[in-house]
N, C-alpha and C positions, 0 to 999 in steps of 0.2 A: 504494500500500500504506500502513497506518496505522500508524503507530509506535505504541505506546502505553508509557507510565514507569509502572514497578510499582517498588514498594520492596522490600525482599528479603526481609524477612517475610511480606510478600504472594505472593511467589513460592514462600515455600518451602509456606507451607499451602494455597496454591490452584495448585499444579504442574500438576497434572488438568488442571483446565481452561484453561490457558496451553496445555495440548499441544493441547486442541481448538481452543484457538481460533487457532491458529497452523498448525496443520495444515492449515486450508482455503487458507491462502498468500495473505489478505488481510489478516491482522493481522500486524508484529513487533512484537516485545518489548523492554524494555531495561529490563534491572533494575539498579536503584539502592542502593544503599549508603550512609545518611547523606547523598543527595542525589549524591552521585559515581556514574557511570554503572561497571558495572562488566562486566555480560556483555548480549551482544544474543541470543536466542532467534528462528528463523526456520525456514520449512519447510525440509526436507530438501529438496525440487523449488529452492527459492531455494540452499539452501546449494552443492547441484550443480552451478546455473547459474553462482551466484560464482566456483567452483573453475575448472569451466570456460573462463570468462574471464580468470581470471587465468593458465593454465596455456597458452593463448593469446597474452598479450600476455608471457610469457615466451619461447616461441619465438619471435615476432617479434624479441624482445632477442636470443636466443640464434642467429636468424638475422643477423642484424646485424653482430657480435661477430663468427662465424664469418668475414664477407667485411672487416674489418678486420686490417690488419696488426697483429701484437703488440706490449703497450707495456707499459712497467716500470711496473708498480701504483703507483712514487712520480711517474712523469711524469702517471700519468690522476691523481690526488688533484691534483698541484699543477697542473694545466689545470682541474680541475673548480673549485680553489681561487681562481683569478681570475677562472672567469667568475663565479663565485658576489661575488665584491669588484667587477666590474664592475656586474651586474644590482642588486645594493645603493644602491653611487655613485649609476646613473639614476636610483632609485626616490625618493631621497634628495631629489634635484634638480630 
């Protein structure tokens, strides 16, 4: 699929045809802002498939979770917090 950078004036007087040419779900969009990326534009068919997949790899989480024992939200941050100081130290090294 083609990305294409539109500037947001660009987007706002030629909307029209951004929907056509995004509709066929070969082109996205990303419009720009002074050069800052600010919104992506994509077919409904793509935005589905996204949703989909990520609605997916949250059950996977939420199967996950489920078969784990229970843990006080300050033990998961400070377990999450040293692998994160561990994974740094190698990267470092």
């Amino acid at each position: 699929m083609e990305i294409k950078k539109v500037p947001a004036l660009e987007a706002r007087t030629q909307f029209g045809k951004i929907l056509k040419d995004v509709y066929g779900g070969e082109v996205a969009v990303l419009v720009e802002k002074s050069g800052v990326p600010m919104v992506g534009i994509i077919s409904a068919q793509e935005f589905q498939r996204l949703i989909a997949e990520r609605d997916a790899r949250f059950e996977v989480i939420d199967r996950i979770r489920r078969r784990l024992p229970s843990a006080m939200d300050r033990e998961v941050d400070r377990d999450v917090r040293r692998a994160l100081t561990e994974v740094r130290r190698r990267r470092r090294a």
